[in-house]
LORO-200690 format. One line per field, with one value per residue (C-alpha): x, y, z negated; residue in one letter. Coordinates in Angstrom, 2 decimals. Layout:
! LORO-200690
x (X / ...)
y (Y / ...)
z (Z / ...)
resn (A / ...)
END
This chain:
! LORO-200690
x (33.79 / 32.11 / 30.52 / 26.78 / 25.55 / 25.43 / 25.90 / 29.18 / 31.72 / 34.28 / 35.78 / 39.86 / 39.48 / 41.78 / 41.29 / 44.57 / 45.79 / 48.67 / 50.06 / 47.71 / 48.92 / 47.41 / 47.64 / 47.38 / 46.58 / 46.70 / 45.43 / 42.71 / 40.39 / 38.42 / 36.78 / 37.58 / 36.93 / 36.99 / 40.79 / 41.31 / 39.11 / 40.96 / 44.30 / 43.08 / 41.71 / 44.91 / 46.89 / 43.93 / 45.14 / 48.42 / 49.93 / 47.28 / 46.70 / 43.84 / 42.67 / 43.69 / 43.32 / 42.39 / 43.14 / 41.53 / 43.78 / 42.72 / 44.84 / 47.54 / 50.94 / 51.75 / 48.86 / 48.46 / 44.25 / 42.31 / 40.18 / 36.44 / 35.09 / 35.76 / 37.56 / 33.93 / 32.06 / 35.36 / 35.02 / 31.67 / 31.60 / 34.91 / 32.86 / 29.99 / 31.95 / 34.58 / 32.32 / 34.40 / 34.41 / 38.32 / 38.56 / 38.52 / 38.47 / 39.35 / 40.61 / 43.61 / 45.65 / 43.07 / 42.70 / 46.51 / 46.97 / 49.23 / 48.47 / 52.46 / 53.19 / 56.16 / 54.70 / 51.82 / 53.60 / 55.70 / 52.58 / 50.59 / 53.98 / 53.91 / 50.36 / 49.59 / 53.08 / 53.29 / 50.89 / 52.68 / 51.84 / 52.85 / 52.46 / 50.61 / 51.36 / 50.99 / 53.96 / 52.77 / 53.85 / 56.80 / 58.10 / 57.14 / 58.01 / 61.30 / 58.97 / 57.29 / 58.13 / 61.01 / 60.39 / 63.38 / 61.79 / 58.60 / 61.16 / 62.79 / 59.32 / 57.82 / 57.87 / 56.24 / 53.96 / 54.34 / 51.63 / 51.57 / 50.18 / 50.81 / 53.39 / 54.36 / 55.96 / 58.64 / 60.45 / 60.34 / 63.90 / 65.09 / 63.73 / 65.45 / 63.87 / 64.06 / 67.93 / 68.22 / 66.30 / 67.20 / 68.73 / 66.03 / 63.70 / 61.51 / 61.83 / 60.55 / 57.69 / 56.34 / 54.78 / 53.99 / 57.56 / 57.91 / 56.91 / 60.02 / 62.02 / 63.73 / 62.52 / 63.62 / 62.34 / 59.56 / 58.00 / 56.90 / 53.36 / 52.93 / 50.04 / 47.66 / 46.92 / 43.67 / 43.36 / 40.76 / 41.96 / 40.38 / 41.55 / 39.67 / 36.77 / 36.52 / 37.19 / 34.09 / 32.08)
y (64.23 / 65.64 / 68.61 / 68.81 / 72.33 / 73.73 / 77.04 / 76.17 / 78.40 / 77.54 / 80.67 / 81.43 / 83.96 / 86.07 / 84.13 / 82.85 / 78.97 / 78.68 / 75.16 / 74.45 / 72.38 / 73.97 / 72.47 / 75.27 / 74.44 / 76.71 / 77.21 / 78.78 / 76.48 / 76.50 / 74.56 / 73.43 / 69.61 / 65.79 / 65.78 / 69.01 / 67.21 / 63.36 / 65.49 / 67.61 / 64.58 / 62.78 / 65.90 / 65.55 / 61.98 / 61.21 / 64.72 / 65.01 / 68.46 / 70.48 / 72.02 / 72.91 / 76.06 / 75.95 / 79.71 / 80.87 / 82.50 / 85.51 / 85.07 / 82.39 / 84.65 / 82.05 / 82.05 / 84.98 / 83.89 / 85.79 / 83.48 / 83.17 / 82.94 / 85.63 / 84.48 / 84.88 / 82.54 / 79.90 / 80.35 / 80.10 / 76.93 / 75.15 / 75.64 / 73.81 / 70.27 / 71.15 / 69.46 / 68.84 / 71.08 / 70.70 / 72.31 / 76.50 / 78.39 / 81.91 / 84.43 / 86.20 / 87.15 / 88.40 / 90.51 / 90.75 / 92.17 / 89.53 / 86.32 / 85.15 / 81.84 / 83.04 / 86.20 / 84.77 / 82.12 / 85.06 / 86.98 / 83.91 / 82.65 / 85.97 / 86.91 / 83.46 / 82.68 / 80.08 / 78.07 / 75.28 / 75.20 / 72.53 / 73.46 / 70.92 / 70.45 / 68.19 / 66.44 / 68.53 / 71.71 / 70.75 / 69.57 / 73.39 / 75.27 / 76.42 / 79.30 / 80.43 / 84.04 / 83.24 / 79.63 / 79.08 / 81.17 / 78.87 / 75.88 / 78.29 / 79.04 / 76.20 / 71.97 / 70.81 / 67.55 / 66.69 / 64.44 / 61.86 / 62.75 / 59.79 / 60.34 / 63.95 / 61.96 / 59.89 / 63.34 / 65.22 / 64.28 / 65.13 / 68.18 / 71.87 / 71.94 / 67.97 / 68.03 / 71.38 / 69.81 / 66.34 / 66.28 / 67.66 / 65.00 / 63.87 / 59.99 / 59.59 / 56.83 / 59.15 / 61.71 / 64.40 / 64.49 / 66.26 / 69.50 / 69.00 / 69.85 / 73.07 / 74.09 / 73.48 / 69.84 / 67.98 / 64.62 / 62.54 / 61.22 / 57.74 / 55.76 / 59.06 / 59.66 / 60.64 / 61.93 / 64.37 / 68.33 / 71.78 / 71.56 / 68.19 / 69.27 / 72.72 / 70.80 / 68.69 / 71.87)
z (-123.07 / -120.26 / -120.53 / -118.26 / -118.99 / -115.32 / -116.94 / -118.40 / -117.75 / -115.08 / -114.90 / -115.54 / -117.97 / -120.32 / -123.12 / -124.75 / -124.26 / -126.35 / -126.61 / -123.79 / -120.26 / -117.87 / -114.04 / -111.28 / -107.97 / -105.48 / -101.90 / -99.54 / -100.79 / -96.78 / -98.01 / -101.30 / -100.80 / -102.76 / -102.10 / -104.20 / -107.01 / -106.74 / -106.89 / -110.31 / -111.76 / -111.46 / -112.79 / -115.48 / -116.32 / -115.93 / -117.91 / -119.89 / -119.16 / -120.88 / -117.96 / -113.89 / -112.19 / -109.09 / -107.15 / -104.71 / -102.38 / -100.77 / -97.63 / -96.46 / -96.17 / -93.15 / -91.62 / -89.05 / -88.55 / -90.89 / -92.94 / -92.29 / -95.94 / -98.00 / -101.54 / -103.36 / -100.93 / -101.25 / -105.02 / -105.15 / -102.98 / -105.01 / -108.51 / -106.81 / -106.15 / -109.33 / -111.46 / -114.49 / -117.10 / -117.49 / -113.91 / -113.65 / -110.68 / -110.25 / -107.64 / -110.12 / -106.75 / -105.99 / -109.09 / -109.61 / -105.64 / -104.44 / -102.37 / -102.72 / -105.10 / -106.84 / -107.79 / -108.98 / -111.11 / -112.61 / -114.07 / -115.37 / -117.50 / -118.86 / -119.39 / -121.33 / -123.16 / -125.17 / -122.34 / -120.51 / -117.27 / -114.35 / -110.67 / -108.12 / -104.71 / -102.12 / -100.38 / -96.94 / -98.62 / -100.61 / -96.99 / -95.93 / -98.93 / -98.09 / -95.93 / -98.57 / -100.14 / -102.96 / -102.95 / -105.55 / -107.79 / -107.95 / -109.02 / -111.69 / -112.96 / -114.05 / -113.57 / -110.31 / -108.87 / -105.60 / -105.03 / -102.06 / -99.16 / -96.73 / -93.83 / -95.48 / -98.41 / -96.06 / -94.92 / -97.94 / -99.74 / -96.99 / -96.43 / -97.65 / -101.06 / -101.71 / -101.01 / -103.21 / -106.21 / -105.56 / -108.93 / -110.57 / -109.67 / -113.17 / -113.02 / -116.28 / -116.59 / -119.31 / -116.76 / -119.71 / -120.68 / -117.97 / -119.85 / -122.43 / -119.68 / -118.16 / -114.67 / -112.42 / -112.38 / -110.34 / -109.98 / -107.27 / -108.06 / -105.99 / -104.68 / -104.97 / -101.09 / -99.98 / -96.47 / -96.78 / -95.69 / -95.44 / -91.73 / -90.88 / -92.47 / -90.54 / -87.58 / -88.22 / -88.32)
resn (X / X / X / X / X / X / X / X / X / X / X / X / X / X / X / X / X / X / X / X / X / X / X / X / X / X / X / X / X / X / X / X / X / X / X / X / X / X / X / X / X / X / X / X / X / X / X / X / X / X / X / X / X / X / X / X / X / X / X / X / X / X / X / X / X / X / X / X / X / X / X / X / X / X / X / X / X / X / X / X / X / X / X / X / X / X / X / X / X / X / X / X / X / X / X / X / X / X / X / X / X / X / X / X / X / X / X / X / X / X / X / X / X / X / X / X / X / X / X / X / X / X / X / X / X / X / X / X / X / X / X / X / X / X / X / X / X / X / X / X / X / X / X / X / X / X / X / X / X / X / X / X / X / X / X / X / X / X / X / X / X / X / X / X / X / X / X / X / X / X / X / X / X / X / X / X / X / X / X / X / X / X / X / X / X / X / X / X / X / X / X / X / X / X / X / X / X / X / X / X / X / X / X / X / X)
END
């Protein structure tokens, strides 16, 4: 049921979820955009997860060009098009002083145990992941979606992290299943591309 109080509260907050799924999806969010929202609803759908998180990132670790927006205007902007009251957004690296994944990941398993959570990706940065600050550690933290993202999705079982968690791959028809078992594991979500990007939009501006 949707919820249409604009006051609702989108907010990630320390409330408890146990027995919750919970969907984060992380990112710059420069601008948050309709791609961010087709992905969550999806992620909505097909694990039928009680909420996503989108975070806010405060900086990109690869990125060496400071970003324009600061984290409250990015928020601010991504609760104004997150228009389902299933979808949060929050800045907690920002509040827990980190703007690394796997560190992240660590201190939301431990600050909301008993929650299961699922991380969501695009193809484009499972194909890049293997840069990312402990990037195993993400794998070993919780399941993952990889969701399609066109020409990204040819290259990426071949890539470092697709050959190292070939294995691990969730093949399962029964996408939610997914949570009954041990990270790491991952699924491939098909037929989901939409080619809309933070990048193409700032490069219409």
């Amino acid at each position: 049921m949707e919820i249409k109080d604009k006051n609702y509260n989108r907010n990630i907050g320390i409330t408890k979820r146990r027995n919750m799924k919970i969907g984060i999806l992380g990112g710059s969010f420069n601008p948050a955009h309709e791609g961010h929202l087709y992905i969550s609803n999806i992620a909505l759908k097909i694990f039928r997860l009680d909420e996503v998180w989108w975070l806010v990132s405060p900086q990109n670790p690869l990125k060496t060009t400071l970003i324009k927006n600061n984290v409250k205007v990015r928020i601010k902007h991504a609760k104004s098009i997150s228009n389902r009251y299933k979808i949060r957004v929050g800045d907690l690296e920002t509040k827990f002083n980190t703007n690394l994944t796997a560190k992240t990941l660590k201190i939301i398993v431990k600050r909301y145990a008993g929650t299961k959570f699922i991380w969501l990706m695009g193809a484009d940065n499972l194909k890049e992941i293997d840069k990312w600050f402990n990037w195993k550690s993400i794998f070993n933290t919780m399941p993952i979606a990889v969701f399609d993202r066109g020409v990204y999705s040819y290259s990426i079982i071949n890539s470092i992290a697709g050959k190292r968690y070939f294995s691990k791959l969730h093949k399962r028809k029964n996408s939610k299943s997914i949570f009954n078992t041990r990270p790491p594991s991952w699924q491939f979500i098909h037929n989901c591309k939409n080619p809309i990007s933070s990048t193409n939009i700032r490069n219409l501006t």
